[in-house]
C-alpha positions as CSV (number, residue, x, y, z in Angstrom):
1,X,-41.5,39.5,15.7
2,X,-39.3,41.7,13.3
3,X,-39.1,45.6,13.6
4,X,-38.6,47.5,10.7
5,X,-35.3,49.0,10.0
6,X,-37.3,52.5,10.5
7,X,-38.7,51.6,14.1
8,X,-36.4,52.0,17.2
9,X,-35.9,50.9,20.2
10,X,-34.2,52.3,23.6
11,X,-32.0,49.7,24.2
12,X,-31.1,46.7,22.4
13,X,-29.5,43.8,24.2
14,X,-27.3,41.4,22.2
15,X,-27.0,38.2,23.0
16,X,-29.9,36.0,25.5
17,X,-27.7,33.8,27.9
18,X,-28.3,34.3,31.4
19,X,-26.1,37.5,31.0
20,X,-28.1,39.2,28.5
21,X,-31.3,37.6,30.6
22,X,-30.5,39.2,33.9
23,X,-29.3,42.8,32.4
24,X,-32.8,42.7,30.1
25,X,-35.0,42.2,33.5
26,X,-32.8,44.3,35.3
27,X,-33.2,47.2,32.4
28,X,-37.0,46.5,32.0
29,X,-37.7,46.8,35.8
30,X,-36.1,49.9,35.7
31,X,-38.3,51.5,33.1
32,X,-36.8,51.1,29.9
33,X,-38.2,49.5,26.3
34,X,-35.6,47.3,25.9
35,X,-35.0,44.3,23.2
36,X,-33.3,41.1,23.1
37,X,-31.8,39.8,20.1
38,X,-30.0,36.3,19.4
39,X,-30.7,33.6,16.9
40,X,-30.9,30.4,19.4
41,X,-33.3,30.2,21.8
42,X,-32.8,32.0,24.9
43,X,-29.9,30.2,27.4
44,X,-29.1,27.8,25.0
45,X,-25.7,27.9,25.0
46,X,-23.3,28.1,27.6
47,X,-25.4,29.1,30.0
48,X,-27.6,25.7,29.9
49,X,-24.9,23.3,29.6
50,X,-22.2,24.4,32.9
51,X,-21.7,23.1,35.8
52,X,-24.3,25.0,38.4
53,X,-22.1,26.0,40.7
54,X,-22.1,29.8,41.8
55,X,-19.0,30.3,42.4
56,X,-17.9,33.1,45.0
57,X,-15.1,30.9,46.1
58,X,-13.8,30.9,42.2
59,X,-11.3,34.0,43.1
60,X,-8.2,32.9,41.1
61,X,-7.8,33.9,37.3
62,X,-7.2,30.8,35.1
63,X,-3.8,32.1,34.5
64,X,-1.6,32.0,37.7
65,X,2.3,31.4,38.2
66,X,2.0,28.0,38.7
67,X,0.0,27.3,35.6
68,X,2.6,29.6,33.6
69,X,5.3,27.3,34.9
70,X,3.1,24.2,33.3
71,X,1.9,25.6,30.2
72,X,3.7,23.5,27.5
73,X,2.5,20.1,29.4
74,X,-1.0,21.5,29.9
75,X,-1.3,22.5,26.4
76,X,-0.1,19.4,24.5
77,X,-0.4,16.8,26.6
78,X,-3.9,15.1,25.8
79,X,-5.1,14.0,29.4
80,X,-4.8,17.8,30.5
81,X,-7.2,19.6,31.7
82,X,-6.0,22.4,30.0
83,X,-5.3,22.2,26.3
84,X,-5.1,23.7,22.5
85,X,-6.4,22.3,19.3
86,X,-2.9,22.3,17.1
87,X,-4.8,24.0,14.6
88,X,-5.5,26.9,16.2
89,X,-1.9,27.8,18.3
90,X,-1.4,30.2,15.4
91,X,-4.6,32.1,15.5
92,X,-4.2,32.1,19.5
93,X,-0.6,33.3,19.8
94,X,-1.0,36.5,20.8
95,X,-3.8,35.3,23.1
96,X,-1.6,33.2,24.7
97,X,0.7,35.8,25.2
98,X,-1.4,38.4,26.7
99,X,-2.5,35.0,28.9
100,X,1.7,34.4,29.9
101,X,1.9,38.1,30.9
102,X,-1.2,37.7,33.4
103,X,0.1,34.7,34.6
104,X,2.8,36.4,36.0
105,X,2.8,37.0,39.8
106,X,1.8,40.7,40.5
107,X,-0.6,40.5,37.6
108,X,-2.0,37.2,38.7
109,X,-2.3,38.7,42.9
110,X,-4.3,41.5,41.3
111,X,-6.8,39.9,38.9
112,X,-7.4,37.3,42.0
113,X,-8.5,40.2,44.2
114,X,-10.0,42.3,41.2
115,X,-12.5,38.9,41.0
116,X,-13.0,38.2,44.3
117,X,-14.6,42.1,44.8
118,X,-16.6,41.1,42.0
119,X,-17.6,38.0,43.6
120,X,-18.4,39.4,46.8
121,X,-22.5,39.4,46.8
122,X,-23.1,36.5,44.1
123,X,-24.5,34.4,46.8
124,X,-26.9,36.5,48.1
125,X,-27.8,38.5,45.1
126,X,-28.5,35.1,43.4
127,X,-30.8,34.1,46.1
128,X,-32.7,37.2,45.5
129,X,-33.0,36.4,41.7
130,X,-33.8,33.3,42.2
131,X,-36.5,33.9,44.7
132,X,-37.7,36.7,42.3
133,X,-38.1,34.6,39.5
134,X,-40.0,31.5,41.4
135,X,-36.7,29.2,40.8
136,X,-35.5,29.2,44.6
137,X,-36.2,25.5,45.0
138,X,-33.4,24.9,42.0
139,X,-30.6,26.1,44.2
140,X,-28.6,24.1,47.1
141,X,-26.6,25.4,49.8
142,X,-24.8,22.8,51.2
143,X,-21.6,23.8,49.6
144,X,-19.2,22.6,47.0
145,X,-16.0,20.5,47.1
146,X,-12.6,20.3,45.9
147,X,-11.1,17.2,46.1
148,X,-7.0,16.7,46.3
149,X,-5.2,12.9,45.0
150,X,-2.9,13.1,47.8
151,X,-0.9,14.8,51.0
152,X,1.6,16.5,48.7
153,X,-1.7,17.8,46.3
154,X,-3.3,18.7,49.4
155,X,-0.8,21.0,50.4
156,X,-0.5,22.8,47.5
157,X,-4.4,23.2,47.8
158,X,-4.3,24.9,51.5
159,X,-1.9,27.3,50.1
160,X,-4.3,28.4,47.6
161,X,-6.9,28.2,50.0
162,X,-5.0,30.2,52.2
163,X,-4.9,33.2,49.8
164,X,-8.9,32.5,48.7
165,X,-9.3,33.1,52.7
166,X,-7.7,36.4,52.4
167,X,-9.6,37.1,49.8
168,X,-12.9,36.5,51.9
169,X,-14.0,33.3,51.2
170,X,-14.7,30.7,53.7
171,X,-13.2,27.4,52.9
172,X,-11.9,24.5,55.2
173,X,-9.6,21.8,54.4
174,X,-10.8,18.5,55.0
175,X,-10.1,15.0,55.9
176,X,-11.2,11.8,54.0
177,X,-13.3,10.4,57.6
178,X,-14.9,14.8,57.1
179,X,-15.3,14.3,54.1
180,X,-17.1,10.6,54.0
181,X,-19.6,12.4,56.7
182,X,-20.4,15.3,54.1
183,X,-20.5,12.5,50.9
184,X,-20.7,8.8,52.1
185,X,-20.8,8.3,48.3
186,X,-17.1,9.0,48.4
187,X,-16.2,6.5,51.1
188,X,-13.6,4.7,49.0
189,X,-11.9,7.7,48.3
190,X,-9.3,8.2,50.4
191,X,-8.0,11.8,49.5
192,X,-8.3,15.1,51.5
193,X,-10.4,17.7,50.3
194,X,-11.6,21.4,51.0
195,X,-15.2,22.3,51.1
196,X,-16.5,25.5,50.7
197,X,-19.4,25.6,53.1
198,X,-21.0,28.3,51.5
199,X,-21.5,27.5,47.9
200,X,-24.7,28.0,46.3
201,X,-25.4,25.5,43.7
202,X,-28.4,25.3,40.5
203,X,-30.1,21.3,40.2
204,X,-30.7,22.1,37.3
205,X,-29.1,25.2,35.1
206,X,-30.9,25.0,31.6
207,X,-34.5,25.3,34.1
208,X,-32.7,28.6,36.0
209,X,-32.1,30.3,32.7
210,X,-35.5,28.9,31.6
211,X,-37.3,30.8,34.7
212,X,-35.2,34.3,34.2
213,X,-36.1,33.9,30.3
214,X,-39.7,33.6,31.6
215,X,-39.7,36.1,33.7
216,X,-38.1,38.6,31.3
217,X,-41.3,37.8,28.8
218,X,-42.4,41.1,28.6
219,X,-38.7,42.0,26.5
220,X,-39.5,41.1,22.9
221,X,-36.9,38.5,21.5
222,X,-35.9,38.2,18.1
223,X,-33.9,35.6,16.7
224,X,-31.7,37.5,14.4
225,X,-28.1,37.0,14.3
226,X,-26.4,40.7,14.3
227,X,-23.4,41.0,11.9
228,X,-23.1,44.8,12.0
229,X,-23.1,47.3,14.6
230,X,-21.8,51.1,13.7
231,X,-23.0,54.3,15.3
232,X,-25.2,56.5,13.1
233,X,-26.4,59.7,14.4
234,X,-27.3,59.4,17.8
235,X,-27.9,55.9,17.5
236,X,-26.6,52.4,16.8
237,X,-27.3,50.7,13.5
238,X,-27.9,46.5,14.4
239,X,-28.0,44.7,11.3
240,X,-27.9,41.3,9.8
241,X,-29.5,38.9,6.9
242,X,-33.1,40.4,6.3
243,X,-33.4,42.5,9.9
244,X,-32.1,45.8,11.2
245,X,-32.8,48.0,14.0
246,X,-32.1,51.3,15.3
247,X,-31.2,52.0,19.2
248,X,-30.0,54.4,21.3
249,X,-28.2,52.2,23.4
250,X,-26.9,48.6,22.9
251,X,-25.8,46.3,25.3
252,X,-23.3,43.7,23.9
253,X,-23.9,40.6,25.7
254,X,-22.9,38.2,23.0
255,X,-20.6,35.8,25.5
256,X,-18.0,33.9,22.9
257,X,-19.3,35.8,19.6
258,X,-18.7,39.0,21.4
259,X,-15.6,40.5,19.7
260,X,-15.9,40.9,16.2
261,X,-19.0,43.6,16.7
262,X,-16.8,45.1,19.6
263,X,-14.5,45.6,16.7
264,X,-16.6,47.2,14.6
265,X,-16.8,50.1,17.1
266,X,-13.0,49.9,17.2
267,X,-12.6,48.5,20.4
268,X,-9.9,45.2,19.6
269,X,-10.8,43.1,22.8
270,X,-8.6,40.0,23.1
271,X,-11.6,37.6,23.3
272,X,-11.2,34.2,22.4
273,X,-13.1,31.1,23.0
274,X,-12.5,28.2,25.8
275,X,-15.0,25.4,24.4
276,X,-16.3,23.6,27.6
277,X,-17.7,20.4,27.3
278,X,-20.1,18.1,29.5
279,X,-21.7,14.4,29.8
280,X,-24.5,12.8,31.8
281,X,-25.8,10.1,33.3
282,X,-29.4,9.1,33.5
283,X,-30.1,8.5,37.5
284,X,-32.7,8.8,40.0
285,X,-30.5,9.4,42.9
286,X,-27.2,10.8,41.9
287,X,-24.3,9.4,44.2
288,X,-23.2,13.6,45.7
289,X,-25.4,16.1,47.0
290,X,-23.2,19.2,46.2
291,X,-20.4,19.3,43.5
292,X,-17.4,17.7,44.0
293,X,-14.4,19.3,41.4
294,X,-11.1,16.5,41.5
295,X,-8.9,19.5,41.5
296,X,-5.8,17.8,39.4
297,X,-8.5,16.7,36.2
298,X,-10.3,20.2,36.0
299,X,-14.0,19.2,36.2
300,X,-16.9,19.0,38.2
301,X,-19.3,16.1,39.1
302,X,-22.4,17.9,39.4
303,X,-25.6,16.2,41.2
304,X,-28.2,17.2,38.9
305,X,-32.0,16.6,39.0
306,X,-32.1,13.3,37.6
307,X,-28.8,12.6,36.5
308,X,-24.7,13.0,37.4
309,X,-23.3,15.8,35.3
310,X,-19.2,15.8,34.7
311,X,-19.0,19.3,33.3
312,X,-15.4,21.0,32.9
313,X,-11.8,21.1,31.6
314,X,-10.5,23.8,29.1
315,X,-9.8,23.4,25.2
316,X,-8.8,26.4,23.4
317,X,-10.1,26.2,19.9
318,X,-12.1,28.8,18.5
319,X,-15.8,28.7,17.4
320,X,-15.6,26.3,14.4
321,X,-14.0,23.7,14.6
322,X,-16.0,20.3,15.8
323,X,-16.4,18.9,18.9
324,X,-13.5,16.6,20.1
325,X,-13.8,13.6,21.1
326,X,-10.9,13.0,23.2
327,X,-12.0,15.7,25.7
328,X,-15.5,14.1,26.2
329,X,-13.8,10.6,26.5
330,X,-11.5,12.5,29.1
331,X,-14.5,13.5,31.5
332,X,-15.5,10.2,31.4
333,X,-12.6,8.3,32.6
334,X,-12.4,11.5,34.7
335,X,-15.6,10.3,36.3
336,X,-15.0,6.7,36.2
337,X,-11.8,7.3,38.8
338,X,-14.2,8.3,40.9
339,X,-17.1,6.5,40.6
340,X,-16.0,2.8,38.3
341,X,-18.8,1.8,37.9
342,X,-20.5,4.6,35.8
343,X,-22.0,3.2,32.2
344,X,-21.5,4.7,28.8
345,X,-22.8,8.4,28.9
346,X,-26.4,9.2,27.9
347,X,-25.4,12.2,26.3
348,X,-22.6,14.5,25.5
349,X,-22.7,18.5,25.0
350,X,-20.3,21.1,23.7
351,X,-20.4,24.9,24.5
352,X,-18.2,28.2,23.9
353,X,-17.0,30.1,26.9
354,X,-16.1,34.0,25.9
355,X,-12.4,33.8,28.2
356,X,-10.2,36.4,28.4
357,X,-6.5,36.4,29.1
358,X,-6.8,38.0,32.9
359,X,-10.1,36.1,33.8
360,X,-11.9,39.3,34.0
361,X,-15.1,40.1,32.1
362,X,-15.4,43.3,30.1
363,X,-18.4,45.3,32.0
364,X,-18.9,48.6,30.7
365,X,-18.9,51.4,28.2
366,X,-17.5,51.3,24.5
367,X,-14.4,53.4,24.5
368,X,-15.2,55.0,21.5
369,X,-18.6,54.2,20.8
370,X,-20.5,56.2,23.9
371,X,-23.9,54.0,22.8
372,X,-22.8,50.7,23.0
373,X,-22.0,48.3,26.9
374,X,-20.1,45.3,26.9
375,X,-21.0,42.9,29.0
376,X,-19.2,39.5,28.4
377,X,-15.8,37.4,28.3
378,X,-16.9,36.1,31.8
379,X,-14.9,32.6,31.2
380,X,-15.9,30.0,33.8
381,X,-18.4,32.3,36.2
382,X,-20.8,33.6,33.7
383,X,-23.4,32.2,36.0
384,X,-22.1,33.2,38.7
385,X,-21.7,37.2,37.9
386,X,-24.9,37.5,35.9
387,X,-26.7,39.4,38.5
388,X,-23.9,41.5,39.3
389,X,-23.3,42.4,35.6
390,X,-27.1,43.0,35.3
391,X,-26.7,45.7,38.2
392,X,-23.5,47.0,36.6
393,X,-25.0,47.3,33.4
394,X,-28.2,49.3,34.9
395,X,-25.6,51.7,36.6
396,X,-23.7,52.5,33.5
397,X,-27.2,52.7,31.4
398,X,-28.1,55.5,34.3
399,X,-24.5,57.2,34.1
400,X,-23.6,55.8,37.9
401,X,-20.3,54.6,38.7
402,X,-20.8,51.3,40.4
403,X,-19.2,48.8,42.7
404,X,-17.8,46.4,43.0
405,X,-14.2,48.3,41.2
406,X,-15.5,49.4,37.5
407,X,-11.9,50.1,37.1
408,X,-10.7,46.4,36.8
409,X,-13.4,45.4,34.2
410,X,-13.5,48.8,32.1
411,X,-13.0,47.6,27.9
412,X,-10.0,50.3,27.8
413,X,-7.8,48.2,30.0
414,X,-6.3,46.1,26.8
C-alpha cells in the first residue's frame, strides 16, 4: 500500500520493532489513524533476535564507575564482553566521551534510579500486553539468573545487588546447592549466583513481536525507508525513493537508524549503535528453564522454544560494517564453559541496538519540531520498556505529562 504524497495521515510512526508496534496499537486503540512505516518486515530486527528477558531488575546504566575504571581492557581486549571495532574509535570519540562522563559516580547513581522508575511496571504491564494480544503462554515467570565465577566475583555482585534492592527490585543471592535446586542443569557448576525471582521471560521473542504485529493489523504498513523528515506547514513532510507522506504528527521510533532524521529537525542526539549478536542450538529440551546471564562474559543463555539461545555482549561499531566473527565465536566458547558439550551452532544472527551514552531512551517531544516524538535509543531493554514507551508516547500525543519522570528521558537533556 503507497499513499500519495497529497494524501495525509494523523500520525505516522517510524520505525515497526516492538517499539513502534506497541506505540501504533496503543495510538490506534486510542482513536487515532495512524501509519507504520519501515522497509523490513515488522520486528525484524532487534526486536526478534534478543535475549527475552523483561528486565525490571536491569536498573544499572551500561556505564558505571567500575566499568569507567576498565574501559581500555574492555575495549581492546578481544575476549571482552565489551568492545570497539578499531575502525570506528574515531567516529565514536565523542560518544565515548559523553559515555566516560556518565560513568562517573553521581551521574551513574542518577541514571540507575532514572531507569529503575522507568522499570517499575514492565512486569505487570507486559503481562497485560501479552494477555491482550493472545501471546501469554510465550512468557515464563520463574525468574532469571546471574551467575558469579567465584567468592571474590560474588561479592562484588551483592553489592550491586544491594543498590538494585534499593532501587526496588527483588533479588537474592544464591548458593551453588540453591541454585542446583532452581537448575539441576547446572549441577557441575560450582559458582554462586543471584536470582531474580521475579523476572518475566519471552520463549520465544520473534513470535511476541509477531502477535503485537498481528494485533496492530488494522495500522497500514508500508515498507518505505524514510530519508527525509522536515516540517512543512502544520505538518511533517516523510519522504524517501518513490514514496512521501504528509502527517500531523510523527512518531520516530526508528531504534539504531534513529538519529540522522532526528537531525534533520535539528535535534543532534548522541545515538550510536551497540551491534548485539546471538547463536542457537537446535534442541527439544533446552538444559535451563529461565535465563541464566554468566555475569563476567556479558551474555545470556536463553531457554527458548526448541532450542538454547546465547544472546549478548556489546561491540561498538556502527551500522555498516559486517558481522564479526570473533564476537559470535566468543558466545560460543561463552556457552561451551558452561555447558562442554554444546555442538557447532545451527545458526548465527547479528542486530543493531540504538544505545545511548546514559542508558536512557529518548521518549518524548522534538525540541524544536513540535510535530515529531522520539521514541528510541533504549539499548539493552527495548523489550522490556515497549509498553511503557507506548503509554508515554499516547500521553505526549494527548498533551499529558506522564510518569514514570518525563524529565530524565526528555530529547533536550544532550
Amino acid at each position: 500500500m503507497t499513499i500519495a504524497p497529497a494524501q495525509h495521515a494523523e500520525i505516522a510512526v517510524i520505525g515497526a520493532g516492538v517499539i513502534g508496534l506497541a506505540c501504533a496499537l496503543r495510538l490506534h486503540q486510542a482513536g487515532h489513524e495512524v501509519v507504520l512505516i519501515d522497509p523490513n518486515p515488522p520486528g525484524s530486527g532487534a526486536s526478534f533476535g534478543n535475549a527475552g528477558t523483561v528486565a525490571d531488575y536491569a536498573t544499572q546504566p551500561v556505564g558505571t564507575p567500575a566499568v569507567l575504571k576498565s574501559v581500555p581492557q574492555l575495549l581492546f581486549n578481544r575476549a571482552s564482553p565489551l568492545a570497539i571495532r578499531p575502525t570506528a574509535l574515531a567516529s565514536l570519540a565523542p560518544w565515548l566521551l559523553r559515555f566516560g562522563w556518565q560513568s562517573l559516580p553521581r551521574q551513574a547513581a542518577r541514571n540507575a534510579a532514572a531507569i529503575a522508575g522507568l522499570l517499575a511496571r514492565a512486569g505487570p504491564l507486559w503481562r497485560d500486553l501479552a494477555a491482550e494480544i493472545g501471546a501469554g503462554g510465550l512468557l515464563r515467570d520463574n525468574g532469571a539468573i546471574y551467575l558469579y565465577d567465584g567468592p571474590k566475583a560474588a561479592q562484588a555482585g551483592a553489592r550491586d545487588m544491594e543498590q538494585r534492592r534499593r532501587l526496588g527490585v527483588s533479588v537474592a543471592m544464591i548458593s551453588a546447592p540453591e541454585l542446583h535446586a532452581l537448575e539441576p542443569g547446572l549441577q557441575h557448576i560450582n559458582a554462586p549466583a543471584a536470582y531474580f525471582p521475579d523476572a518475566l521471560f519471552m520463549t520465544d521473542p520473534g513470535q511476541m513481536v509477531a502477535a503485537l504485529a498481528a494485533a496492530v493489523a488494522a495500522v497500514p504498513i508500508l515498507p518505505h525507508r524514510i530519508t527525509r523528515l522536515a516540517p512543512e506547514g502544520r505538518d511533517i513532510v516523510l519522504a524517501g525513493a518513490g514514496f512521501a507522506l504528509r502527517a500531523r504528527k510523527v512518531v520516530l521510533a526508528a531504534g539504531a537508524h534513529s538519529r540522522a532524521l532526528a537531525a534533520q529537525l535539528g535535534d543532534k542526539i548522541p545515538l550510536d549503535t551497540e551491534r548485539g549478536y546471538h547463536v542457537e542450538w537446535d534442541m527439544d529440551v533446552p538444559p535451563l528453564s529461565r535465563p541464566v546471564c554468566p555475569v563476567s562474559r556479558g551474555f545470556y543463555l536463553c531457554p527458548m522454544q526448541g532450542r538454547l539461545r546465547a544472546a549478548g555482549t556489546v561491540e561498538l561499531g556502527g551500522l555498516t560494517h559486517p558481522p564479526n566473527r570473533a564476537r559470535i565465536d566468543l558466545l560460543v566458547a561463552g556457552a561451551r564453559k558452561v555447558f562442554p558439550d554444546l555442538p557447532e551452532p545451527v545458526r548465527d544472527w547479528m542486530g543493531f541496538r540504538p544505545s545511548l551514552p546514559d542508558s536512557l531512551p529518548v521518549i518524548g517531544q522534538s525540541p524544536r519540531c513540535a510535530g515529531v516524538i522520539h521514541a528510541f535509543g533504549h539499548g539493552h531493554i527495548g523489550m522490556t520498556l515497549a509498553p511503557i514507551t507506548a503509554r508515554m508516547v499516547c500521553d505526549s500525543v494527548a498533551g499529558r505529562l506522564s510518569a514514570p519522570d518525563r524529565h530524565a528521558t526528555r530529547p533536550e537533556r544532550f
